[in-house]
C-alpha positions, 0 to 999 in steps of 0.5 A: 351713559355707561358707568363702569361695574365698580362705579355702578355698584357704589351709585346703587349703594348710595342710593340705598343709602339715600332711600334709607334716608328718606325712607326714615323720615315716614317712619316712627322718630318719636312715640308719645304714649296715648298720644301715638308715633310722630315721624318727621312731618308730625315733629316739624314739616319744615324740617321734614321739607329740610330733610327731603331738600338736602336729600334732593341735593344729595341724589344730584351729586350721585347723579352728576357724581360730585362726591363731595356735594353728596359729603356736605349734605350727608354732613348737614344732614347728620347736623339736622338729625342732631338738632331735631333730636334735641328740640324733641328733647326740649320739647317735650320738657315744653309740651308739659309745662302745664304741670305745677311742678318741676319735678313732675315735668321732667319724669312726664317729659321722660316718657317721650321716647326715641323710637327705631326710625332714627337708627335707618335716618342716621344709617343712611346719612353715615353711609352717604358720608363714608361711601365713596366713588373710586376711579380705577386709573388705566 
């Protein structure tokens, strides 16, 4: 199956987008002093599975170039990272409930910090959604 050199070059570019994905959900997401780096699978590894699903799905439409099966999961995949942020955020508010007081809660939950990780996970997802195949008409 030959594609034509524009088209093989954009497939390349998103598969790195793709790679830049999958590859961020093994990097460092969360750091938690004492505690160490949590990537996807130490936050959740249902939404880690999630992540590689919805990645799966966006290979094949690369694959079969469906472009917009690849946009719809670029775009939940954006949804996901948002969500998980989140729920790290009111997590980490949960994970010291321990503490007597509230004050004491938010400036320990303060110290869970987002680390570099996110920026290829969101990178890889935004560039997913704004690359797209053009067909050159003859």
């Amino acid at each position: 199956m030959y594609f034509g050199e524009r088209d093989f070059n954009m497939k390349i570019s998103q598969f790195v987008a793709l790679f830049l994905v999958v590859a961020g959900s093994f990097l460092p997401l969360v750091h938690i002093p004492i505690i160490g780096n949590w990537n996807y699978f130490k936050i959740d590894s249902n939404l880690a599975y999630s992540v590689w699903g919805f990645s799966a799905i966006a290979f094949l439409g690369i694959v079969f170039d469906k472009i917009n099966l690849v946009r719809v999961a670029a775009i939940i995949l954006l949804i996901l990272f948002a969500f998980t942020i989140v729920a790290v955020k009111f997590k980490s508010l949960d994970y010291f409930s321990f503490l007597p007081f509230k004050s004491w809660q938010e400036s320990f939950a303060g110290i869970v910090k987002l680390s570099w990780g996110w920026f290829l996970e969101f990178s890889g997802a935004i560039l997913l959604l704004i690359l797209k195949n053009k067909k050159e008409t003859k």
